[in-house]
C-alpha positions, -999 to 999 in steps of 0.1 A, spaced: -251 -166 377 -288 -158 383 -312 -187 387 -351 -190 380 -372 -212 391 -411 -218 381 -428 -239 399 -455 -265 386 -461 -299 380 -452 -321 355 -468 -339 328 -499 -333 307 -523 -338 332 -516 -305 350 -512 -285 317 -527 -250 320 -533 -258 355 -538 -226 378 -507 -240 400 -482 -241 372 -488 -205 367 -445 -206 370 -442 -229 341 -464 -209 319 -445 -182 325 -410 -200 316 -424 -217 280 -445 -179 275 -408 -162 278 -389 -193 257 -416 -197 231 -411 -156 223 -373 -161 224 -370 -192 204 -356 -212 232 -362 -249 238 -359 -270 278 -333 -291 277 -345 -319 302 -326 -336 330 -338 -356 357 -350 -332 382 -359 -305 361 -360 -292 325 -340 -259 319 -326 -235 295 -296 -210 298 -298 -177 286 -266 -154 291 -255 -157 327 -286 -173 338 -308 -206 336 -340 -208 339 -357 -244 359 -389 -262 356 -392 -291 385 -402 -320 374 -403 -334 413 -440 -325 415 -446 -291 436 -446 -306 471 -408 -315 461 -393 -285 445 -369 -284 467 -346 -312 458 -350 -298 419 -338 -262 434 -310 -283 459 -297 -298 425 -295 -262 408 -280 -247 435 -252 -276 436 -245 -274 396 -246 -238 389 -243 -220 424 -263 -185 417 -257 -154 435 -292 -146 433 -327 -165 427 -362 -155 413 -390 -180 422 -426 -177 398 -453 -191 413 -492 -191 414 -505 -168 444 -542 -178 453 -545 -150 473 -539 -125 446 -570 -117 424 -566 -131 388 -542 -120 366 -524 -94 389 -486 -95 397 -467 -86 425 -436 -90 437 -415 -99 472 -380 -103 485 -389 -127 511 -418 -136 531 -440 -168 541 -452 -197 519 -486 -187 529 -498 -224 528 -484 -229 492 -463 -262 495 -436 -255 462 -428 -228 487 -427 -249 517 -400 -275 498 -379 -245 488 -379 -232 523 -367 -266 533 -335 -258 513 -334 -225 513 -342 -194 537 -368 -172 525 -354 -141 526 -328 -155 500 -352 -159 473 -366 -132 454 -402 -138 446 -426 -127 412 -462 -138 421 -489 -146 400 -525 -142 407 -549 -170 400 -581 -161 425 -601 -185 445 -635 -198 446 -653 -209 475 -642 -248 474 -613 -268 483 -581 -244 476 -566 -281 468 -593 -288 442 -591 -251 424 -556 -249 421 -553 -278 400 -582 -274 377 -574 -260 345 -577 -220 339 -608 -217 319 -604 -196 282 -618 -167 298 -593 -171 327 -560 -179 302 -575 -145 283 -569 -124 310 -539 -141 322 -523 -135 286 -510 -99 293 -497 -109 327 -472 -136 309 -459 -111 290 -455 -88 316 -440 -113 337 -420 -129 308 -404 -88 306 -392 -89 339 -372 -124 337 -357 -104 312 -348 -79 331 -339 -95 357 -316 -120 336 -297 -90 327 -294 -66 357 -306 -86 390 -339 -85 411 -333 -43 424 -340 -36 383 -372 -59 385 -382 -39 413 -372 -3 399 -395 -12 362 -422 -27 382 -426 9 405 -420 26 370 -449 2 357 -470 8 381 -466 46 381 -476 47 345 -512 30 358 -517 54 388 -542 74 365 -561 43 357 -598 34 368 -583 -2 380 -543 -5 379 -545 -41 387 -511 -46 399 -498 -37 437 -470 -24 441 -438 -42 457 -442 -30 488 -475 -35 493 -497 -61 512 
């Protein structure tokens, strides 16, 4: 059993906000696929093979106890985490077996549970601005901002695939093959897995 989660928050007010990044993702990949959330008490979620997908609904500085409840009821062998990475320019990806929460406190409740080198990580660019990091994350994208951020979904959206159906070391093997493919290009956009 594989698990996913995306992190967010829930409810309308924080719809299209740059922190739930991880939920877009989730309803971009279900929405293509035909698949509807079932909802529970700690998270909503939908199964797909041998995997099931999670969105929190304990708000992002609790994630954890939504990913403590997963790991009691389905006990996966492996775990992909989709989050919002102000660090990363907008709409690039990269991804990381491991590493810091780098101030990002869905992280920080999952580390709580979890160590971090047991959770594989795909990590979505949303920028910064020069205000409060608090205040930007949870504006909404603006429609030039969700334009951009359309091809990165479905980027992102193919490797939950992938990684539903072969494990995180496939992830990593199409996103080097992706990025190969741009190494001719003016701007790539996307770094590489191993990169900083």
């Amino acid at each position: 059993m594989r698990l996913i989660v995306g992190l967010g928050n829930p409810g309308r007010e924080y719809e299209l906000s740059r922190h739930n990044a991880g939920f877009l993702v989730l309803d971009h990949w279900s929405e293509k696929r035909g698949l509807a959330f079932r909802h529970d008490e700690l998270f909503d979620f939908v199964r797909a093979g041998n995997a099931c997908l999670i969105k929190p609904k304990t708000y992002m500085n609790r994630s954890g106890r939504a990913l403590s409840e997963a790991l009691r009821r389905w006990q996966p062998e492996e775990i992909l985490v989709v989050h919002d990475d102000i660090e990363l320019p907008l709409a690039q990806l990269r991804l990381r077996n491991g590493g810091g929460a780098g101030g990002h406190n869905g992280l920080k409740s999952l580390f709580q549970i979890m160590s971090p080198e047991d959770l594989r990580r795909l990590r979505l660019g949303i920028g910064r601005d020069e205000g409060d990091p608090r205040d930007f994350v949870l504006d909404r994208f603006t429609p030039e901002e969700l334009e951009a951020m359309r091809p990165v979904l479905e980027q992102a959206g193919d490797y939950l695939e992938v990684f539903i159906k072969e494990g995180f070391n496939a992830v990593l093997d199409a996103f080097s093959r992706w990025k190969k493919s741009c190494s001719g290009a003016e701007d790539p956009g996307n770094i590489g897995p191993k990169e900083k």
